[in-house]
C-alpha positions as CSV (number, residue, x, y, z in Angstrom):
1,X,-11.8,29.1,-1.6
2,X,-8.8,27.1,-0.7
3,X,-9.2,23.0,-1.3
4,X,-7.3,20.9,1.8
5,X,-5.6,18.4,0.2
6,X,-3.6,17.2,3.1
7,X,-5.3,14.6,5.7
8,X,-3.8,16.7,8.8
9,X,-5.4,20.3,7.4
10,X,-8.9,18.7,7.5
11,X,-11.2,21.5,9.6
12,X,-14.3,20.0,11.1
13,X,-16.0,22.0,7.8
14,X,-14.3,19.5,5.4
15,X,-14.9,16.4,6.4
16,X,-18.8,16.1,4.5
17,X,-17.1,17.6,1.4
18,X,-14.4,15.0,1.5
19,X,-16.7,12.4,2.3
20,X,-19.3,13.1,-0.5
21,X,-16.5,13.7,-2.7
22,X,-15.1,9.8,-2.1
23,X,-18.7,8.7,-3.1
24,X,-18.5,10.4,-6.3
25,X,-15.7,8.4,-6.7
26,X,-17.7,5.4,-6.1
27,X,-19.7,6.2,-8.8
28,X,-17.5,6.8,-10.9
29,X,-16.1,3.5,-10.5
30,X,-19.8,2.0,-11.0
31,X,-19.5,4.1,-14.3
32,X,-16.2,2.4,-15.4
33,X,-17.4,-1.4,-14.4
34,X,-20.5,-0.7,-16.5
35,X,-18.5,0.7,-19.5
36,X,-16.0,-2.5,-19.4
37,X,-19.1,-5.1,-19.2
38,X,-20.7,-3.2,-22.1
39,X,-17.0,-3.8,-23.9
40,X,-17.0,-7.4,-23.7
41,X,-19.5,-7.2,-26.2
42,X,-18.0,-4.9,-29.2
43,X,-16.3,-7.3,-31.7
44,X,-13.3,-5.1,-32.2
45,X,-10.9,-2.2,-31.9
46,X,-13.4,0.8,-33.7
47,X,-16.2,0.0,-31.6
48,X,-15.0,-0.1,-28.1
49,X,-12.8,3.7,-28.7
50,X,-16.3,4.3,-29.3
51,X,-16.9,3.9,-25.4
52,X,-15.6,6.6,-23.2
53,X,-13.7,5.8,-20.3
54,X,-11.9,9.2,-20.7
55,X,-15.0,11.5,-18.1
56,X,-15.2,9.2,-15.2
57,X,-11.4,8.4,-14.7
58,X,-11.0,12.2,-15.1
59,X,-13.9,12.8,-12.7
60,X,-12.0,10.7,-10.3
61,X,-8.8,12.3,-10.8
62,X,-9.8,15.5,-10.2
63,X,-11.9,14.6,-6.6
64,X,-10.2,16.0,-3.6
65,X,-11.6,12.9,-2.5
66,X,-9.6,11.1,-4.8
67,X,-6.1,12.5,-3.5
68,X,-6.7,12.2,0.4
69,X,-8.0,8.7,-0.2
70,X,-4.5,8.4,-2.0
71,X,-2.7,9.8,1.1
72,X,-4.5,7.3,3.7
73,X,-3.6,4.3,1.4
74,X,-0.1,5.5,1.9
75,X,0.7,5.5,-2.2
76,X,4.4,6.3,-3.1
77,X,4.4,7.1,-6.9
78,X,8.0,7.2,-8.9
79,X,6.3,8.6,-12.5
80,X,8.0,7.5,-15.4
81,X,9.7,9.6,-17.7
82,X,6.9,10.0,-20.4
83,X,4.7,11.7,-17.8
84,X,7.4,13.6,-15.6
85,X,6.2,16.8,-17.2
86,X,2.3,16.2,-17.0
87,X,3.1,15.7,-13.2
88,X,4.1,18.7,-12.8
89,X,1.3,20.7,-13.1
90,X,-0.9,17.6,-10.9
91,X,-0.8,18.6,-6.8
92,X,1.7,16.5,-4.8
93,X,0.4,13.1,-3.8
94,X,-1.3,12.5,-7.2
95,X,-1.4,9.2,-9.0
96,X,-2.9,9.0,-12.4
97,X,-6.0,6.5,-12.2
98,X,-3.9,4.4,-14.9
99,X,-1.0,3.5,-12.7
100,X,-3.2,2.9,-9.1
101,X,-5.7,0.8,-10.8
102,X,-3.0,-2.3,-11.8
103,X,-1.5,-1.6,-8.7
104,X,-4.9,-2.8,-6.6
105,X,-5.2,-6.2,-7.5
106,X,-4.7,-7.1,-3.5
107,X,-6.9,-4.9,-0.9
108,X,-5.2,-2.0,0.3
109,X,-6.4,-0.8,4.1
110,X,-6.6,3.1,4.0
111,X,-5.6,4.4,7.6
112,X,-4.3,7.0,9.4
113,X,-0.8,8.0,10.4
114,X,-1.7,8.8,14.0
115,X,-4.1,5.6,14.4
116,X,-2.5,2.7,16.1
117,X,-5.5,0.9,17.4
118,X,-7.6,-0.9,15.1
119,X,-10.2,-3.1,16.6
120,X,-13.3,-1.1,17.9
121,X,-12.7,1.2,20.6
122,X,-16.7,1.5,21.9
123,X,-18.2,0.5,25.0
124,X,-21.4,-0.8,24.2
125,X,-24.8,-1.0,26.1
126,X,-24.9,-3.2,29.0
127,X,-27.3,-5.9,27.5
128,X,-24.1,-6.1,24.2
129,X,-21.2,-6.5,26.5
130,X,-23.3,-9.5,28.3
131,X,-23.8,-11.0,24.8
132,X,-20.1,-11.4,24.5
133,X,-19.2,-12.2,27.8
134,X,-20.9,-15.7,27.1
135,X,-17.8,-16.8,25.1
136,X,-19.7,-19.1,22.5
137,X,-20.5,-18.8,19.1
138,X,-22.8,-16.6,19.2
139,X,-20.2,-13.8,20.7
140,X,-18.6,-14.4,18.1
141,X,-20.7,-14.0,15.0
142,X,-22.4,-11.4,17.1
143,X,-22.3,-8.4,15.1
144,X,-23.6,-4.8,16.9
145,X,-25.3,-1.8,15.1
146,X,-23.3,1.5,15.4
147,X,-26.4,3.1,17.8
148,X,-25.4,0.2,20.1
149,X,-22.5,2.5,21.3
150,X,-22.2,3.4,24.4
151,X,-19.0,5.3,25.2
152,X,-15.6,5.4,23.4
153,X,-12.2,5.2,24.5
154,X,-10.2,8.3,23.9
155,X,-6.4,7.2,23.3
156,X,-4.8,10.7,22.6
157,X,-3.5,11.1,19.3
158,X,0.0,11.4,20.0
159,X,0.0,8.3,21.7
160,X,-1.5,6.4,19.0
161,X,0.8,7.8,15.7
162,X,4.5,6.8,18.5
163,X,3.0,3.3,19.0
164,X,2.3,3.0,15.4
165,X,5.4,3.9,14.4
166,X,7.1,2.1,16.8
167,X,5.0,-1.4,15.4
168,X,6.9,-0.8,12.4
169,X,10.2,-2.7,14.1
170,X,10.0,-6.3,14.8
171,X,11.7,-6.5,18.1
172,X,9.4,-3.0,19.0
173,X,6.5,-5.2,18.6
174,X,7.8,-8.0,20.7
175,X,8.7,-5.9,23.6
176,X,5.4,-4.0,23.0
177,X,3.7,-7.6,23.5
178,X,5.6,-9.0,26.3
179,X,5.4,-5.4,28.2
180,X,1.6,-5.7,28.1
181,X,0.8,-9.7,28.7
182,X,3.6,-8.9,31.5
183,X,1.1,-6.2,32.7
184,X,-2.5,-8.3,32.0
185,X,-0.6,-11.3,33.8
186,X,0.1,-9.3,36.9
187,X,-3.3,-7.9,36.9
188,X,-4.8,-11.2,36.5
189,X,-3.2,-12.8,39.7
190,X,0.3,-14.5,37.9
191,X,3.3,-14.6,38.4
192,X,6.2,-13.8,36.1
193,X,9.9,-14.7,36.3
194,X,12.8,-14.8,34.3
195,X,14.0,-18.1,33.4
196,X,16.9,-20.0,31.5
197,X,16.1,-20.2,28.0
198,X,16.2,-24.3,27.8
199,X,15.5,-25.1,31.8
200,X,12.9,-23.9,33.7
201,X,15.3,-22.6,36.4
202,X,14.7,-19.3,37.6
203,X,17.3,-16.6,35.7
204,X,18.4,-14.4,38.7
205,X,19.4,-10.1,38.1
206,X,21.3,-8.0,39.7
207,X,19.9,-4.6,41.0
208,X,22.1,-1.5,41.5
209,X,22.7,-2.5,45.1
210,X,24.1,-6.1,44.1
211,X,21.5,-7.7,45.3
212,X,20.0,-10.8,43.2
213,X,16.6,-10.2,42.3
214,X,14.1,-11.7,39.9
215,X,13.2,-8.0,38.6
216,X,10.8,-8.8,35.5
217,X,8.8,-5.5,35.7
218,X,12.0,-3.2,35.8
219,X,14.1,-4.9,32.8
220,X,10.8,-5.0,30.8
221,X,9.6,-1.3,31.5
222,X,13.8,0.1,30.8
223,X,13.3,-1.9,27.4
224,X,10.1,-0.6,26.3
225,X,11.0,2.8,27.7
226,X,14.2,2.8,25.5
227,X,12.7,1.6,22.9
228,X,10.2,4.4,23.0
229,X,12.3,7.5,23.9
230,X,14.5,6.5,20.8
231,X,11.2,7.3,18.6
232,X,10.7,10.1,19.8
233,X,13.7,11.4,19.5
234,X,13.6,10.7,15.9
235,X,10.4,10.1,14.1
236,X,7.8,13.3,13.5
237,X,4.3,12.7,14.6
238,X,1.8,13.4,12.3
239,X,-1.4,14.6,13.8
240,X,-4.5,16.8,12.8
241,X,-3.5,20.6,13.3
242,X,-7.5,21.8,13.3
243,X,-9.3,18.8,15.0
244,X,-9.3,16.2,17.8
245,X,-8.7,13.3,16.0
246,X,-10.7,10.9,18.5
247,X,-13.7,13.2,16.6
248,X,-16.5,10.6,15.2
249,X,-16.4,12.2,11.2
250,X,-12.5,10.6,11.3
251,X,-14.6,7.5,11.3
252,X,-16.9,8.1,9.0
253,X,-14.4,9.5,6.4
254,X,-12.1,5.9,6.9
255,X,-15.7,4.1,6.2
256,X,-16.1,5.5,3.1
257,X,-12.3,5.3,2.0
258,X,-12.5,1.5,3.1
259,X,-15.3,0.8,0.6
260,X,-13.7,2.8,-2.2
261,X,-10.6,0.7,-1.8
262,X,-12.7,-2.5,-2.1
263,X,-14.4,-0.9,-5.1
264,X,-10.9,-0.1,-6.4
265,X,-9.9,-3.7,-5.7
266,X,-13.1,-5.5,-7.0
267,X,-13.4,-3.6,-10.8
268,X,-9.4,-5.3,-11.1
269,X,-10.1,-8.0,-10.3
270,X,-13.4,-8.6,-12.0
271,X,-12.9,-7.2,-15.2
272,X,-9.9,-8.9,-15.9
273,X,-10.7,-9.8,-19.3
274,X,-12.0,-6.5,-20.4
275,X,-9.4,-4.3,-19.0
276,X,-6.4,-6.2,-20.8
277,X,-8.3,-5.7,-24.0
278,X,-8.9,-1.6,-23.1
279,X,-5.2,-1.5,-22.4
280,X,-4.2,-3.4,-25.4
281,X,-6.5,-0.9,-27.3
282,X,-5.1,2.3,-25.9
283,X,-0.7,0.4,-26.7
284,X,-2.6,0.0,-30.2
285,X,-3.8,3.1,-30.5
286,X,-0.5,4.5,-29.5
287,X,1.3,2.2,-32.1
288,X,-1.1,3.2,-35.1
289,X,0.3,7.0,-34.0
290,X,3.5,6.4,-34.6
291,X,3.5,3.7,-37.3
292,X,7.5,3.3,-37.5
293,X,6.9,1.1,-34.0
294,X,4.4,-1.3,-35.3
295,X,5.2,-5.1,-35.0
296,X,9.0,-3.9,-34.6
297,X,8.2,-2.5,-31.0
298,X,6.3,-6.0,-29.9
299,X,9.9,-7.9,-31.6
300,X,11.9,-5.5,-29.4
301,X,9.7,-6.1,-26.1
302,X,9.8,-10.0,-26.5
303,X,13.3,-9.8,-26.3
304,X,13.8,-7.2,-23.6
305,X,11.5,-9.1,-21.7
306,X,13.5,-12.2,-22.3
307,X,16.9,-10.5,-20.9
308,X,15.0,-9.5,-17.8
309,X,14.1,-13.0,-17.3
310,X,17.9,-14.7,-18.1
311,X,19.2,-11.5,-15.8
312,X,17.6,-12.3,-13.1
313,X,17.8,-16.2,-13.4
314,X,22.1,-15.6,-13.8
315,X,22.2,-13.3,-11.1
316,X,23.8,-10.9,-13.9
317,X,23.3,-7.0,-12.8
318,X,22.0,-4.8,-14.7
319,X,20.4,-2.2,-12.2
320,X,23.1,0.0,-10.5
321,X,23.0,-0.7,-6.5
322,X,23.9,3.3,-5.8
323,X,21.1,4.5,-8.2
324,X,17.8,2.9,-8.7
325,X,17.0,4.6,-11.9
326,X,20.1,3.9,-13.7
327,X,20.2,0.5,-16.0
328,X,24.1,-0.7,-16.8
329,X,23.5,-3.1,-19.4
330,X,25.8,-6.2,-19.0
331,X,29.5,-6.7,-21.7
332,X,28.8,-9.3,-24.8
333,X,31.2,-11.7,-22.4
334,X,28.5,-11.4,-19.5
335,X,26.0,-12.8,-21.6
336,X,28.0,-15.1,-23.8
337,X,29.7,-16.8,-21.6
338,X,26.7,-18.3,-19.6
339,X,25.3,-21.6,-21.0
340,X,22.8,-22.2,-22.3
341,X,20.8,-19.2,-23.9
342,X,24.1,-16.7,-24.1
343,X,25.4,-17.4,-27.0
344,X,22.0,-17.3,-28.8
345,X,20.9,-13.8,-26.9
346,X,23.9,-12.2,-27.9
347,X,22.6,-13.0,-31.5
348,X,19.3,-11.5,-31.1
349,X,21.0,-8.4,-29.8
350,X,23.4,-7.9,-32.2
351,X,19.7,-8.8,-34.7
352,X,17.7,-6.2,-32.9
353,X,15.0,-5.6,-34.6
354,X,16.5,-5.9,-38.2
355,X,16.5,-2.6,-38.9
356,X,18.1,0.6,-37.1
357,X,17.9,-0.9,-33.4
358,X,20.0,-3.6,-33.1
359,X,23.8,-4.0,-31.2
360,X,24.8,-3.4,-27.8
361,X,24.8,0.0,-27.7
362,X,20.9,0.5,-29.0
363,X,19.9,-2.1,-27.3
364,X,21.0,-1.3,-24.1
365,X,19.4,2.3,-24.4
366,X,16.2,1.0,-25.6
367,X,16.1,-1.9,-23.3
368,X,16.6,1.4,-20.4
369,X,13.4,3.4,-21.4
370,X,11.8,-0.3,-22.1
371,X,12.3,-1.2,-18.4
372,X,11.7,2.0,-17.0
373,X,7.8,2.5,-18.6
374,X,7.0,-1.4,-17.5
375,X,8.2,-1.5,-14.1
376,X,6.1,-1.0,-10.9
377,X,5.8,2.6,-10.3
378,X,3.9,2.1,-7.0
379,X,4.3,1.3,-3.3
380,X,2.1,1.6,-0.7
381,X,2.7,2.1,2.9
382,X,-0.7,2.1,4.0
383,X,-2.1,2.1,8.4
384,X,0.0,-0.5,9.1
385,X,-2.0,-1.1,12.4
386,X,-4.4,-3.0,10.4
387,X,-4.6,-6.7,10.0
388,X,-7.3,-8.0,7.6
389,X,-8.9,-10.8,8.5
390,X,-9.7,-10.2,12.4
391,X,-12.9,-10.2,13.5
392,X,-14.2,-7.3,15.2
393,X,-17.5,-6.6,17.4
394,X,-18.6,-3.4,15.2
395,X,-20.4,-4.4,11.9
């Protein structure tokens, strides 16, 4: 049997696979929080490589659940160079759990790319709507049960993934929102009219024929238009090949990915503690392995860590412009020069780490492999139709 592992191949037959795969997840992650609270408590190194964290991050890894939920929080993964090979035997889209997890210490909103809309799109029961129609508090803690659905709106698909993509450009968006309050304005009984930006006298237009005219609907509707065709002509939509994408499971599968993102989110950013001591564990486990590192790798990283500081505090470059993954170390006289802390640097480079690495020339190629295994390997370019923090009617 062939596994989808691509949001847009999803058949209607998927979806409870997915979606029961995503809560495995879940408790996986329950599985890790426990393990790290239970490692708060072993006194040293011995005890907690005694715990194994090794089945559930692998049982995560190896979800399908686990990579579509990567692919609807948008994840961009540049692997570094110690893992380049290991990657290439993982399915495209994968991140290893050790990389995502730092990454998540701020929510991440899984969406889709062909959803644009993001507040509830329901029509509820008659006796709901009236709730919120009295415009006091009450509307608006009101929250309504999912059976409390009457109808939904049906924006097609292709509609929603331009409009989201068009969102993406800051003057899109303002032409987007002047188009439509233009449009609610009207409906509503006002007028609009061009005016001068600093007096309130009317800005007049002129129409094909010469005439002046105060045409607000016609210079708004060419901009948005243009705006629009201009998308189209070169972004790709992204939509479901096998289902309607208005279909209810959509929903239910962006539930679920929403609360495995928080769970992501919350075992950061509440095991704090114990995680920097598992990660400390596994750099010291990696440093008893290779015993010729030892406290000669943590000498080398204070000071590498130091030039990436006084770098970026001189303005002195050290990443080329024309390729990102390509370090030029900076002369003796770019460092030297600059006062204070040059003069001294240059020292501890030309030091090292009092044995074979030391100078310019090793220096600059370990500081390289140095900055590319601690930088951020991840981006994320999640539904950007989502804002967190509005309020919507649907609990």
């Amino acid at each position: 049997m062939t596994i989808t592992t691509k949001l847009s191949d999803l058949r209607e037959s998927d979806f409870f696979r997915i979606n029961e795969s995503m809560k495995k997840c879940i408790g996986y992650i329950n599985h890790i929080d426990a393990l790290l609270k239970i490692s708060l408590t072993k006194k040293n190194f011995e005890e907690r490589a005694k715990l194994d964290f090794s089945f559930p991050v692998s049982s995560i890894e190896n979800e399908p659940g686990y990579l579509i939920f990567l692919e609807m929080i948008g994840v961009e993964f540049d692997p570094p160079d110690n893992i380049a090979e290991m990657m290439k035997s993982k399915p495209e889209g994968f991140v290893p759990l050790a990389y995502l997890l730092p990454a998540m210490k701020e929510p991440v909103i899984p969406g889709y790319p062909w959803t644009y809309i993001t507040e509830s799109k329901s029509l509820y029961f008659e006796e709901i709507e009236d709730i919120y129609k009295e415009l006091d508090q009450n509307s608006i803690d009101y929250k309504t049960e999912r059976d409390a659905r009457f109808a939904r709106f049906n924006f097609p698909a292709e509609y929603e993934s331009y409009m989201a993509q068009l969102s993406e450009y800051p003057r899109s968006r303002e032409i987007i929102n002047i188009y439509m309050n233009y449009l609610l304005a009207k409906d509503l009984g006002f007028k609009v009219n061009l005016a001068e930006p600093f007096t309130p006298e009317l800005k007049p237009t002129l129409t094909e024929e010469g005439r002046e005219i105060n045409n607000t609907k016609k210079i708004l509707k060419e901009i948005f238009h243009s705006h629009f065709k201009q998308l189209q002509n070169k972004k790709k939509v992204i939509l479901p090949i096998y289902t309607d994408a208005s279909d209810p499971y959509w929903d239910e599968l962006l539930n679920t990915a929403k609360v495995l993102s928080t769970k992501f989110t919350n075992l950061e950013k509440e095991n704090d503690i114990a995680l920097q001591m598992i990660r400390n564990d596994a750099s010291e486990k990696e440093a008893r392995s290779k015993v010729e590192l030892s406290i000669k790798k943590t000498k080398l990283e204070d000071l590498f860590l130091e030039l990436i500081d006084f770098f970026n505090k001189n303005d002195i470059p050290y990443k080329n412009p024309e390729n990102e993954k390509e370090i030029i170390f900076p002369l003796v006289k770019d460092i030297k020069n600059i006062k204070p802390g040059g003069p001294k640097l240059v020292k501890k480079i030309t030091d090292g780490d009092g044995d074979k690495i030391k100078g310019f020339q090793k220096i600059g190629e370990s500081f390289k492999e140095f900055y590319f295994r601690y930088r951020d390997f991840l981006t994320f370019s999640p539904g950007k139709n989502t804002v967190e923090g509005e309020r919507s009617s649907l609990d």
